[in-house]
C-alpha positions as semicolon CSV with decimal commas, in nm:
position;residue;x (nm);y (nm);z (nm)
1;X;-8,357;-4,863;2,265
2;X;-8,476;-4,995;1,962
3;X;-8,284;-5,085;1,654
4;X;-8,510;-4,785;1,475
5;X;-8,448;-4,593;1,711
6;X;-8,102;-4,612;1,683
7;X;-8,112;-4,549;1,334
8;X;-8,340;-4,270;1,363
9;X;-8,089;-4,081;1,590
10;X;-7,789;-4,191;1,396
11;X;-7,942;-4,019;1,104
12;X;-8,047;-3,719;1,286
13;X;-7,755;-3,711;1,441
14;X;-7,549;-3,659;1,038
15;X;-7,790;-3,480;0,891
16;X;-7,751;-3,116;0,832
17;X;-8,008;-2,909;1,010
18;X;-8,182;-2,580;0,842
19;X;-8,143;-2,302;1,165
20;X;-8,325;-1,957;1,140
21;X;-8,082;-1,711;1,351
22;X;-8,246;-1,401;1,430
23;X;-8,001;-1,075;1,330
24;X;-8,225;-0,844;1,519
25;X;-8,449;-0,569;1,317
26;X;-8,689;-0,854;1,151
27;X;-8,447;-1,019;1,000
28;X;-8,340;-1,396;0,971
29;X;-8,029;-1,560;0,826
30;X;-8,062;-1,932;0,725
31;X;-7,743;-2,144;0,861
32;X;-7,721;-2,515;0,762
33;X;-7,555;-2,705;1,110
34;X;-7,510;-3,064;1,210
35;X;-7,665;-3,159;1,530
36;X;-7,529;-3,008;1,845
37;X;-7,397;-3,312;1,965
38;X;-7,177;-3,412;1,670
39;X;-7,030;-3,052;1,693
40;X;-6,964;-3,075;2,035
41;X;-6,785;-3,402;1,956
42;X;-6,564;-3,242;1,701
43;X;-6,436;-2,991;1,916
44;X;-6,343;-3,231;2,170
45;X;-6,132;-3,452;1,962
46;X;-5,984;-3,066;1,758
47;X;-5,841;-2,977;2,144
48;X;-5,748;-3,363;2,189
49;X;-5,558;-3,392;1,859
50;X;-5,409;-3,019;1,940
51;X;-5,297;-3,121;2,297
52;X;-5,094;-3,415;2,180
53;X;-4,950;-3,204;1,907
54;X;-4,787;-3,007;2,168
55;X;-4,697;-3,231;2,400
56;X;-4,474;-3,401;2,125
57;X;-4,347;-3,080;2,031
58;X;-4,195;-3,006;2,321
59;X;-4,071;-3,275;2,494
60;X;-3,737;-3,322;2,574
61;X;-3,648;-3,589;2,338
62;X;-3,716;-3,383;2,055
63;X;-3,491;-3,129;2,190
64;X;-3,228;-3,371;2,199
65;X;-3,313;-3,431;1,830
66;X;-3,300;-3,097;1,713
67;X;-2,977;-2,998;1,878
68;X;-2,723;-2,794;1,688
69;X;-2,416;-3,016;1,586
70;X;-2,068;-2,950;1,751
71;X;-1,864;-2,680;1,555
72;X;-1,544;-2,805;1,373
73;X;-1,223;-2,821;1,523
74;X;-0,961;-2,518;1,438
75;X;-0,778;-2,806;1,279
76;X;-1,019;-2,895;1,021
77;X;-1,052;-2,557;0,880
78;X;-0,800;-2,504;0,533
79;X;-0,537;-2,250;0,575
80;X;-0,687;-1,938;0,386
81;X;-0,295;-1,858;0,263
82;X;-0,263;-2,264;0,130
83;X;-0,580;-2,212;0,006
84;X;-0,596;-1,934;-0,209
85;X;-0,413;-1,882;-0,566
86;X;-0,191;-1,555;-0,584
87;X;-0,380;-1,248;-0,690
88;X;-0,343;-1,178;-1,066
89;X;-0,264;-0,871;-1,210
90;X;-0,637;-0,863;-1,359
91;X;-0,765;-0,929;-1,029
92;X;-0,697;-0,576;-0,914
93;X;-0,966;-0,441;-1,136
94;X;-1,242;-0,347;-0,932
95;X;-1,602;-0,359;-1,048
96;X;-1,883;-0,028;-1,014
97;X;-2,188;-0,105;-0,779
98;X;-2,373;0,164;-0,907
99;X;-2,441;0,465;-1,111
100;X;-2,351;0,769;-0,893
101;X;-2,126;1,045;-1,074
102;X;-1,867;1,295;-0,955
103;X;-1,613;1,487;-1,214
104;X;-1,491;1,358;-1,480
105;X;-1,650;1,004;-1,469
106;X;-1,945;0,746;-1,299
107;X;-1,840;0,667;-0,970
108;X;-1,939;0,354;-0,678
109;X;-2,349;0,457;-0,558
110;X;-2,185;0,390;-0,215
111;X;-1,965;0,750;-0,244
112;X;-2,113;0,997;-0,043
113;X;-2,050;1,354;-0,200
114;X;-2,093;1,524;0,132
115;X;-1,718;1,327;0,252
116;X;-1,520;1,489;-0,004
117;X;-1,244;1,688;0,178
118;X;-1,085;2,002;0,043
119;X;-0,728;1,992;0,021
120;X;-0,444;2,310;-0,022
121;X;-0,263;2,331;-0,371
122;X;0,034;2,164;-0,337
123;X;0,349;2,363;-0,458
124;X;0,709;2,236;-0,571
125;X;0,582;1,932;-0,758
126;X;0,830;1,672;-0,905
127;X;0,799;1,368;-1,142
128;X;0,774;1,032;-0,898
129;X;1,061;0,892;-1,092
130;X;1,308;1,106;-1,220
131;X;1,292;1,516;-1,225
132;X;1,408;1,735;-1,474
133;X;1,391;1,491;-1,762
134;X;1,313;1,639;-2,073
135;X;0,952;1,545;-2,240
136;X;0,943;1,305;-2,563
137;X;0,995;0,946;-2,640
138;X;1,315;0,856;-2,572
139;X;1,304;0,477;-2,597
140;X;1,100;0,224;-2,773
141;X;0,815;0,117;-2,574
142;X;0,889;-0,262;-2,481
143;X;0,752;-0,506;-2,311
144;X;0,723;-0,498;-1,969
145;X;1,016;-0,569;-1,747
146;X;1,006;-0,789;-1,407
147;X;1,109;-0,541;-1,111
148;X;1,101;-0,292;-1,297
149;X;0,997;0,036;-1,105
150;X;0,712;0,219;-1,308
151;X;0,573;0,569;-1,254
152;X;0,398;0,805;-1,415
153;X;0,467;1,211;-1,448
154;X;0,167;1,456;-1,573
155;X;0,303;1,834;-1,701
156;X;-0,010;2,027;-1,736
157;X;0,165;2,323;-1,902
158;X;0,306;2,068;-2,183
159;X;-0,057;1,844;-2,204
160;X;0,171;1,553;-2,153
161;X;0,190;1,211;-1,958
162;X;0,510;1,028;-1,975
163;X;0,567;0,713;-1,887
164;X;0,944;0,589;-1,657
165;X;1,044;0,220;-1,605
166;X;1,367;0,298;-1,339
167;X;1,435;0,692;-1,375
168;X;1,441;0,674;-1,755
169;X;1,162;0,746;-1,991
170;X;0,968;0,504;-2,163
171;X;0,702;0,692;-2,366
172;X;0,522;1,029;-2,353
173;X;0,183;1,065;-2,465
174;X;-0,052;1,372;-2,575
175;X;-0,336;1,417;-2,311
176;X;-0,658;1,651;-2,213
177;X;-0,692;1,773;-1,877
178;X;-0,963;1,988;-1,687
179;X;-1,167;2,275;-1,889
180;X;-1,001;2,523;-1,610
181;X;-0,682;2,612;-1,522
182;X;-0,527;2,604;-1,180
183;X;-0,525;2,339;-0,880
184;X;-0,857;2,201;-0,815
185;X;-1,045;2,383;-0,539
186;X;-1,388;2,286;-0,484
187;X;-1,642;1,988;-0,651
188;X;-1,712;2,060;-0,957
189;X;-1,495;2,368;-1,095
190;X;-1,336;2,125;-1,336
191;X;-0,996;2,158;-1,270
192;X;-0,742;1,874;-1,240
193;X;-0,573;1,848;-0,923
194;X;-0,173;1,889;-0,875
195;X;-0,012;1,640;-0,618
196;X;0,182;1,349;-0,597
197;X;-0,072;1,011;-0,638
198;X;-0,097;0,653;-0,689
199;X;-0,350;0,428;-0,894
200;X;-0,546;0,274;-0,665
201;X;-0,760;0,010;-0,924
202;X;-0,765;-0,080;-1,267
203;X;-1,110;-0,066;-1,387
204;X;-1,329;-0,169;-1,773
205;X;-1,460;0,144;-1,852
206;X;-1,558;0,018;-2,205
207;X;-1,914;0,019;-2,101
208;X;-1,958;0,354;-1,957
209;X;-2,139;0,677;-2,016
210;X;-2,155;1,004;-1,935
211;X;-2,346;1,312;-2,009
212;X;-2,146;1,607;-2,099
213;X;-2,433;1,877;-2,039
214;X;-2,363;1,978;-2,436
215;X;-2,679;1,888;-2,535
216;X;-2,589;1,542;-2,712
217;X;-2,690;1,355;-2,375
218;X;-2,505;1,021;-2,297
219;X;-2,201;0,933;-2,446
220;X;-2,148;0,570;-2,424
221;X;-1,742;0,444;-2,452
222;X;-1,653;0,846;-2,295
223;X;-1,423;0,684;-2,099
224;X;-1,287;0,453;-2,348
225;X;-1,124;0,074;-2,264
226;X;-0,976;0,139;-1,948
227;X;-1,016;0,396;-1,637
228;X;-0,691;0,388;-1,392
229;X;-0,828;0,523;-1,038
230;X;-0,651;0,743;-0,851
231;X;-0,640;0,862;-0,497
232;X;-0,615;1,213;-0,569
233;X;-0,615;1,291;-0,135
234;X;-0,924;1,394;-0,112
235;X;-1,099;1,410;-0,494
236;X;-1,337;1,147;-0,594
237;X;-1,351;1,024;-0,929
238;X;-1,015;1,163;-1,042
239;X;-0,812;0,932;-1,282
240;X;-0,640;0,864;-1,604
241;X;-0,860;0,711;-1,867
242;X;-0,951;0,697;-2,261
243;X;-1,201;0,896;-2,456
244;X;-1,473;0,896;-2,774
245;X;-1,319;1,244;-2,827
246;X;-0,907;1,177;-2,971
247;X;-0,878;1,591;-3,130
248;X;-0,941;1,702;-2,780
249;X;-0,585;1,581;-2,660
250;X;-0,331;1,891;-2,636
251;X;-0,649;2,124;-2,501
252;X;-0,799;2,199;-2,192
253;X;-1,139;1,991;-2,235
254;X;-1,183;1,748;-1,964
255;X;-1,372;1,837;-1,572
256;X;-1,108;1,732;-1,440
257;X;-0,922;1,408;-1,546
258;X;-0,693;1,291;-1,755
259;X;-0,778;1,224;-2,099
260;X;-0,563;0,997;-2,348
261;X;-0,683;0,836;-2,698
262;X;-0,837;0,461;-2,601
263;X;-0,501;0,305;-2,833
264;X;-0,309;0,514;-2,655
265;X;-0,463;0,436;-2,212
266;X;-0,477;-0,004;-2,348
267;X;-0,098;0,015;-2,386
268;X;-0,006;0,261;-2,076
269;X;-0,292;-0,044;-1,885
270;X;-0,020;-0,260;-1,966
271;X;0,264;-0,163;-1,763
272;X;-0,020;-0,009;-1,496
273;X;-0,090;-0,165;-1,122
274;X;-0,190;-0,067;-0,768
275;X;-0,037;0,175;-0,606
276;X;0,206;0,320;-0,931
277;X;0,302;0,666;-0,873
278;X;0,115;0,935;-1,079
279;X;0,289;1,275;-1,015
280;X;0,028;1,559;-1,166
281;X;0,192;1,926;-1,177
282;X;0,146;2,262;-1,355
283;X;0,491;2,291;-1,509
């Protein structure tokens, strides 16, 4: 072969052919290819290149390489109790998830309403602290004392909430309670429930609304500074908490909570924490 020759097929070999492909029906397409042979060498080195690929892929060196390191020893792990500061006061507040409400105020998306439980009036109903006690201040509201035992009582009849450090009274406040009268019965019939309780989390309520179905729609701050959870055995979204509305303490205004003036729920926060007693009865 020829040195023209060779560089007559060399350039045929590169050079983009024009191929009519017949699509049936009369008509043609135009396709621009490279000679047959120079495609056929392409795929050949494509499944070449591909087989070594795989080959390196899997072989067992590189599953050697790729192996998952050895776990830690039980020793190297910290001590979660060395570890960990004590829990704060502050730190029992627990923070909504979503936008779900129930009652008297927006409770956790993850509440279910179908779970509520209905629950017997309870009957015979005494403060947590110290029963028969007369209602009224009857010492100055102090700081609060280490060890001290604190409860709460709630007299429905009176539209009072005192406050006892030990058996003795601290401070009584004026409060609101639910629109209807009686032990609550059902979801919804705004009534507060009677029973013997305990706060169950401190929570910010400053940013929280709620629509009263009065026609003046949300009501940001209804809630006021401070919402103190309870777990009123069975109830969702039952608790003690502030309000935009101050005149409505001494009435019967609330679906079912309990309702003090916003100065009035940041001090009671104060001397507030998990699992205080909260005694709520009708007389």
């Amino acid at each position: 072969m020829t040195a023209d020759k060779i560089r007559d097929f060399a350039k045929d070999l590169f050079t983009l052919r024009t191929v009519w492909i017949d699509k049936g029906s009369g008509k043609w397409a135009v396709k621009k290819r490279f000679h047959p042979l120079l495609r056929s060498a392409f795929w050949v080195l494509a499944v070449i290149v591909g087989a070594g690929i795989y080959s390196s892929v899997n072989t067992p060196a590189h599953s050697v390489a790729v192996a998952e390191p050895k776990p830690k020893t039980v020793a190297s792990l910290p001590d979660p109790e060395e570890s960990q500061p004590p829990v704060k006061r502050e730190e029992l507040v627990i923070p909504l998830k979503g936008s779900a409400r129930r009652g008297d105020i927006v409770l956790p998306s993850e509440m279910n309403p179908d779970t509520d439980r209905l629950i017997a009036p309870s009957a015979n109903l005494k403060p947590a602290a110290s029963p028969d006690i007369p209602q009224g201040t009857k010492a100055p509201l102090n700081a609060r004392i280490p060890g001290g035992r604190y409860s709460v009582d709630v007299n429905k009849s009176t539209y009072t909430l005192t406050l006892y450090r030990d058996g003795e009274i601290v401070k009584t406040y004026p409060i609101a309670i639910g629109r209807n009268p009686g032990d609550k019965q059902r979801i919804g019939d705004h009534r507060t429930p009677t029973g013997n309780f305990k706060i169950v989390s401190i929570e910010n309520a400053s940013a929280w609304s709620h629509d009263f179905r009065d026609g003046k729609g949300k009501i940001k701050g209804a809630y006021g500074p401070w919402f103190l959870r309870l777990d009123a055995k069975g109830w969702k979204g039952i608790g003690i908490h502030g309000t935009h509305d101050p005149d409505s303490r001494g009435t019967m205004a609330t679906e079912g909570c309990i309702r003090l003036s916003n100065e009035d729920i940041s001090e009671l926060k104060q001397y507030a924490y998990k699992n205080m007693p909260v005694t709520i009865r009708e007389n």
